[in-house]
N, C-alpha and C positions, 0 to 999 in steps of 0.2 A: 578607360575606353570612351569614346564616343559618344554613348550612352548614357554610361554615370556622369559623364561631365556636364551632360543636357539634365539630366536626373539632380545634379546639385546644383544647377542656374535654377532650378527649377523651384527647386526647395528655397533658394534665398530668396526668387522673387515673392513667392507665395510669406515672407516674413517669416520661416521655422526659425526659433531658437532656441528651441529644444531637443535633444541628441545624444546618439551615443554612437563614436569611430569604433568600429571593429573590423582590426584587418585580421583576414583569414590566412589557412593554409601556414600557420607559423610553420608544422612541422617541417616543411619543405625547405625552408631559410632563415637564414635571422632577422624577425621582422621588423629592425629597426630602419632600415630605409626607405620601406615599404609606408613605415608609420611618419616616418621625416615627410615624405613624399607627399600623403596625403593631410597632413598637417597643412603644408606649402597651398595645397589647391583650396585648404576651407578658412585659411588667416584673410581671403578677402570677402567672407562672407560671414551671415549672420551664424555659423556654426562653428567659428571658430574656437571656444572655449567650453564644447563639449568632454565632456571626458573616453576616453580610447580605453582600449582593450583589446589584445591578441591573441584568439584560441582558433583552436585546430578542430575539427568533426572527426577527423580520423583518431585521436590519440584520446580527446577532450580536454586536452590542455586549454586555462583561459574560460570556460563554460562557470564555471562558479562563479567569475570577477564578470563575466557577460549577465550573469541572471542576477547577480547582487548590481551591478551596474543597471539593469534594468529597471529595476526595487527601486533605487532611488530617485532615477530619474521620471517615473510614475509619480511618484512619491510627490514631487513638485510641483505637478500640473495641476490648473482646477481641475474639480467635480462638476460632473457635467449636471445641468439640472433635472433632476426625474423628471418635474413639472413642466419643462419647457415644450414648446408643438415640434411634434414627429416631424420630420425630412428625411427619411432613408433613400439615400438614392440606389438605385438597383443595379447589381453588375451582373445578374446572370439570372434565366428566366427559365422554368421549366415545365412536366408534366410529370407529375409521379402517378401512377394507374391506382385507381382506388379513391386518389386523394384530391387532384384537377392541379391546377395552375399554383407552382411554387417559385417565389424570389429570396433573392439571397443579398445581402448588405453589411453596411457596417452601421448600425444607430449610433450615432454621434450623442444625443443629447437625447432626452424625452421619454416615454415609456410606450410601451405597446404590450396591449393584452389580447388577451383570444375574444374575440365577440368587437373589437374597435372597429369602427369606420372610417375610413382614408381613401381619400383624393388621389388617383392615379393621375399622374400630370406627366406630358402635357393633353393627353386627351379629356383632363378634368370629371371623370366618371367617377361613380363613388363603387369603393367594395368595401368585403367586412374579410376580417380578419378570421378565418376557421381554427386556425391552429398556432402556434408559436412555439419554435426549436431554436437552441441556441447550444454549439457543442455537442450535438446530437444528441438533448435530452429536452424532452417535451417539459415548456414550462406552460405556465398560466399567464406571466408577462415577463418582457425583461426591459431595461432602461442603460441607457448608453453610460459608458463607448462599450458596445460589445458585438460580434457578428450574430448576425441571425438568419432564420430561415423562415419565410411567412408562405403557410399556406391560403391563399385568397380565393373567397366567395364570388362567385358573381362577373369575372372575367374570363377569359380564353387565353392562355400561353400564348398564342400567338399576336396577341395585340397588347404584349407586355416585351419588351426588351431593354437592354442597356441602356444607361443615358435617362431612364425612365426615373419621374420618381412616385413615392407614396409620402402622402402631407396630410398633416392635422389639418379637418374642414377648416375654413374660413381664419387659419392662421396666419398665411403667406399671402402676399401679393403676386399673381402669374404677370409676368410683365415681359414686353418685345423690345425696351427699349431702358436704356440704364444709364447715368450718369456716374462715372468711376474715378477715382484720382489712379494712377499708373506709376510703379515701381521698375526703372528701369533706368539704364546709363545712358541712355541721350533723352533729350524732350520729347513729349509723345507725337508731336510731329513729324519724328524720324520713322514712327511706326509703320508697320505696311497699313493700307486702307482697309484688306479684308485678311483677318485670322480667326483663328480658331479659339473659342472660349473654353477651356475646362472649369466643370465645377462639380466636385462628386465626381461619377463615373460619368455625364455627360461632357460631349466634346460637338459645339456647335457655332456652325459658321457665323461671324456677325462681320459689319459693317464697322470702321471706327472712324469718329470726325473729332479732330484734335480740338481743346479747347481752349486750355492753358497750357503749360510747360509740362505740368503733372496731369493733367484732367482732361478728358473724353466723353466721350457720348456712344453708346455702344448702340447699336441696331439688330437683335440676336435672330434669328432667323427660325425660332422656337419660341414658343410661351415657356418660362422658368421659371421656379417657386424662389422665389428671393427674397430675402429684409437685407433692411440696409447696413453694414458694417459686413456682410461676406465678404471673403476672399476668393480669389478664383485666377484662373491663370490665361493669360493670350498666349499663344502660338503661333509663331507663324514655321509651318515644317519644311520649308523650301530654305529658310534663311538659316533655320534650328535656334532662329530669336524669340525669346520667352522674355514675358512681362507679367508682372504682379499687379492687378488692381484690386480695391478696396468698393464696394460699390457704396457710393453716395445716397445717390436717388433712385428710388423704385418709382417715381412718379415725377421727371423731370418734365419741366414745363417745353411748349412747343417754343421752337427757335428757328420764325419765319421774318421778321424784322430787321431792317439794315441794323447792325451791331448789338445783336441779342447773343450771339457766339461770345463775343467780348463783353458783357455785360456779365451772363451765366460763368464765366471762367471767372470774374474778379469774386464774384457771389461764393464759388465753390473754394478760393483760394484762403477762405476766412475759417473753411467747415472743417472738423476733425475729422479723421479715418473712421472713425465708428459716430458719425452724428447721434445724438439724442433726439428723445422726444424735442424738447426746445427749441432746436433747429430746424426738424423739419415743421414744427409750427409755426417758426417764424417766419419759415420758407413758405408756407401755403396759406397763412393769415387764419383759418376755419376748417379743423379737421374734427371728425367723433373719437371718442375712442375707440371704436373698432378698426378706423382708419389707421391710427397710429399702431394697431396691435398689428395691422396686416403687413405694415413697415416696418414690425421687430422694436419697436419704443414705445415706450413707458409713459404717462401725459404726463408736461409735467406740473409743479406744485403750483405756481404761478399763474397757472390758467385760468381766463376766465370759462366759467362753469354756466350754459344756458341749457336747458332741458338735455341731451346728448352731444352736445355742443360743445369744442374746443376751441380759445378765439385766444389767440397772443394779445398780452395787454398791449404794447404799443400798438399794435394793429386795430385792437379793440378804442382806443382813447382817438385815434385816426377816423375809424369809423364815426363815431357820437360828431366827430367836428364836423365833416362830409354830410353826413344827414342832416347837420343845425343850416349849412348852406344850403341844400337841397331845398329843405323846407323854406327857408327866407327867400329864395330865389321862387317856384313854387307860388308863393305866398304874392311876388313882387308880380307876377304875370298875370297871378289867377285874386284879387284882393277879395271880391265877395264868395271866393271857395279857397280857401287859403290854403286846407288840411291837406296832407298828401296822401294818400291811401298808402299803405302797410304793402300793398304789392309792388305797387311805383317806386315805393322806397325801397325795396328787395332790389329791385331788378336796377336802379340806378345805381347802386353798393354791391351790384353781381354780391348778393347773398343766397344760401341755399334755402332759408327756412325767413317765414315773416315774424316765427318766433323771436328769434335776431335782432332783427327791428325793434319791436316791443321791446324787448330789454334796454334797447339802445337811448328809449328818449327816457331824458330827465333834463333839469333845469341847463337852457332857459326853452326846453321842450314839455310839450306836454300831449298824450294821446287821449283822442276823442271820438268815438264814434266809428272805429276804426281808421283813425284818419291822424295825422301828427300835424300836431299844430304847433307854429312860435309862441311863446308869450310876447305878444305886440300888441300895441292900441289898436282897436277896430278901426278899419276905415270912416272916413268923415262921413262918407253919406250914411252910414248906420247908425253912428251917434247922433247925425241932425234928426235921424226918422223916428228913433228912440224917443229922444228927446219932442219932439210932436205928438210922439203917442202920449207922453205923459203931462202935458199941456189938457190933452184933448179927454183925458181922463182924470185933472185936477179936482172938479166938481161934481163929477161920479165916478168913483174909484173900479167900478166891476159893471158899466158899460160898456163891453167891448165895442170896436168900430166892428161896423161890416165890412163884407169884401170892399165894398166899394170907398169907402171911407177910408183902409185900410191901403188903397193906391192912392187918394189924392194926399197920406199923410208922407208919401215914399216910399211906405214897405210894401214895396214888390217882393216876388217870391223869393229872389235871387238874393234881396236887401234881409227878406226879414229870415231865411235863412241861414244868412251870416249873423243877425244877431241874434237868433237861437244858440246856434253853436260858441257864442260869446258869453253863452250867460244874462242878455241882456234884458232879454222878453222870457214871457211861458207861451208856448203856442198848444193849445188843447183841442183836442177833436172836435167838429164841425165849424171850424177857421177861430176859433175866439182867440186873442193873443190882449194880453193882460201882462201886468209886470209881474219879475218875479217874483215879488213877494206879496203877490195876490192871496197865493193860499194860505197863510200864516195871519195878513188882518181878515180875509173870508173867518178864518179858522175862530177868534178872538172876538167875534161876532155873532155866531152860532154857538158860543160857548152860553152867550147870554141868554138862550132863547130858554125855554121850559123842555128837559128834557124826554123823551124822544122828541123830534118835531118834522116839521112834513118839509114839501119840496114845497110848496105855500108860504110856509112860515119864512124858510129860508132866502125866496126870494124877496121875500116884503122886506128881510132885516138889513140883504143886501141890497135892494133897491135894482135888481139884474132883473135882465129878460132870462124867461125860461129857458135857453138857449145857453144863455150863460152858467145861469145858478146849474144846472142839469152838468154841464161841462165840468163846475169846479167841485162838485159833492162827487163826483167820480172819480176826479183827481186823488180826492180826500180821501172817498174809498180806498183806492188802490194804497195808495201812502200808507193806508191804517190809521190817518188820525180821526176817521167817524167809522160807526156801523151801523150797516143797516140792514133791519129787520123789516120785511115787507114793504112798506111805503113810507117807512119812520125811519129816522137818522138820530143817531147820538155821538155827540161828543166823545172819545175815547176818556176817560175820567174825570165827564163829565154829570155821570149822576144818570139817571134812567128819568 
């Protein structure tokens, strides 16, 4: 009939190859041509080399070799996983008086107990689970494939219907929009534009724009709980043409660019029917694991690992080079602020996080200050102004210049900024700028004095104004290599 024949398009395009022929009604005739017949209609599909079986309801002839035919063919399938996240989609909605709003399904995969919480989608609202029936005996949980009956907390029968589903929180990705590869006998460009998507018991209008020969872009006209590697079936019921897709992508990128259509189809034409974690890593360069979990994939081994952070090595080794340009370019505009700040370099590597960044630099990078710097020569005016400071501080080592002396040697702010951030100066509170290995012969000098000794002392040994000696005993302070007790300072092991 009409029906069955749309019923086994149906079955092939969705990929079944699993099966059992059972022609009825032997008693009535001899069911051998009955079984020729339907042999003939399933040798061009994937159910061809099911195994068959003829029994009658009236006599029960055939029922033993149906239920041992069943036995086996069970017997073959995976086990679905207890632990997998809940999708029951819903085929029928009700009120039991006493008990409030009850649905009905078949659990495929995953487990559901009395007391769980689940996502009614697509209204996205949370209930809990009151009760759990399966075979009409009250359990505590049950775990797919099995039917079940859930009594739910928390909603109205009437804002529950078919096509509905219930989903494990923050398992699935709700998505309007899906990249599919398409099982069908011409290119997916023969398809009509608008059909019908079944998946589960839902049956929802979408939009389709061909993309390759096999591959599509679907538009669904509903939020659906999806991971990528689903099956689900097109329709179109005017033409009673039925198509199998496999969905791709739960997060396909926008395709607004002259030849993004044809780029996206060469992309997908490389991808398996069930993508992996990997794939869509490499597809999206920066996903967390929660991302990949909401896509139904796994992360995978290879990945680089930054605080919740998934980053494809290629993509990752991409990145490090694009920052070392950023930075030298950067560095090439801006020479007395060379560093890039940590946001600038987010936002020009479209990254989510500046932790990203930070991981990113290493040789010939290096971060500072918040800021990523190249390893390069200072600019020349910083080396000439350096190089004047230490002139000008030959014959007293811990003279700092004043402000003022401190412009006519060139260290302007800008100037002596950049050789702070170089390493090349110390610059310490009330402007003093000293080289940097002021503190260590300051230190080397005070070692000698009698210990504890005063800020007197230290300046006579240094030969500094107060200004200064004050600036680098606090330095020291801080450092730890002196302590000070009231208005006395000592050496750290150097004796009291």
């Amino acid at each position: 009939m009409p029906q069955s024949e749309e019923h086994l398009a149906a079955l092939d395009a969705l990929g079944v190859r699993h099966g059992v022929l059972a022609v009825t009604r032997c008693d009535v005739a001899a069911p051998k041509l009955a079984l020729r017949q339907a042999r003939e209609r399933l040798a061009a599909t994937g159910l061809r080399n099911v195994e068959s079986v003829t029994v009658s309801a009236v006599t029960g002839e055939g029922l033993p070799d149906l239920t041992a035919a069943l036995d086996r063919l069970t017997s073959r399938l995976p086990v679905p996983d207890p632990a997998a996240p809940v999708r029951l989609w819903i085929d029928r909605a009700f009120t039991v008086q006493g008990s409030g709003t009850v649905v009905t399904g078949t659990l495929t995969a995953g487990t559901v107990s009395t007391g769980d919480e689940l996502v009614l989608m697509p209204a996205g609202e949370r209930v809990r689970v009151r009760a759990v029936e399966s075979a009409k005996r009250r359990l505590d949980s049950v775990h797919g494939v099995t039917r079940v009956a859930l009594n739910l907390r928390g909603v109205d029968h009437h804002r529950v219907g078919r096509g509905m589903s219930l989903v494990t929180p923050a398992a699935w990705t709700p998505t309007t929009c899906v990249d599919v590869r398409t099982r069908f006998s011409e290119p997916s460009g023969r398809l009509p534009r608008q059909m019908i998507l079944h998946i589960g018991s839902a049956a929802v209008p979408v939009r389709l724009r061909p993309l390759g020969p096999d591959t599509a872009r679907l538009t669904i006209n509903a939020r659906l709980p999806l991971h990528v590697g689903d099956t689900a079936l097109l329709r179109d019921p005017g033409r009673r043409a039925v198509a199998g897709v496999h969905v791709l992508d739960v997060r396909p990128p926008t395709l607004v660019r002259r030849g993004a259509g044809a780029a996206r189809a060469r992309e997908l034409a490389t991808w398996p029917d069930r993508p992996g974690g990997d794939v869509l890593l490499r597809r999206h360069g920066v996903l967390t694991r929660a991302d990949l979990a909401l896509m139904g994939c796994a992360a995978p081994v290879d990945a680089v690992e930054v605080d919740d952070w998934l980053v494809d090595p290629v993509h990752w080794d991409d990145l490090h080079h694009r920052l070392a340009k950023e930075v030298t370019a950067h560095a090439a505009d801006h020479p007395l602020a060379p560093g890039l700040s940590l946001e600038a370099a987010r936002l020009r590597l479209s990254l989510p996080s500046r932790a990203l960044v930070a991981a990113l630099v290493r040789d010939p990078l290096r971060l500072s200050g918040g800021r990523v710097h190249a390893r390069t020569e200072p600019p020349p005016q910083v080396t000439a102004a350096v190089s004047r400071l230490r002139e000008h501080l030959a014959g007293a080592p811990f003279r700092a210049p004043t402000s003022e002396e401190l412009a006519g040697l060139g260290l302007t702010p800008a100037v002596l900024a950049a050789a702070v951030r170089e390493g090349l100066v110390l610059s310490l509170p009330g402007e003093v700028v000293l080289p940097p290995d002021a503190p260590a012969r300051a230190l080397a000098l005070l070692a000698g004095l009698p210990q504890p000794f005063t800020l007197g002392q230290a300046r006579q040994a240094l030969g500094a104004t107060r200004r200064v000696a004050v600036a680098l005993l606090e330095h020291l302070d801080r450092e730890g290599a002196t302590r000070r007790t009231g208005d006395a300072r000592a050496v750290r092991g150097g004796g009291d």
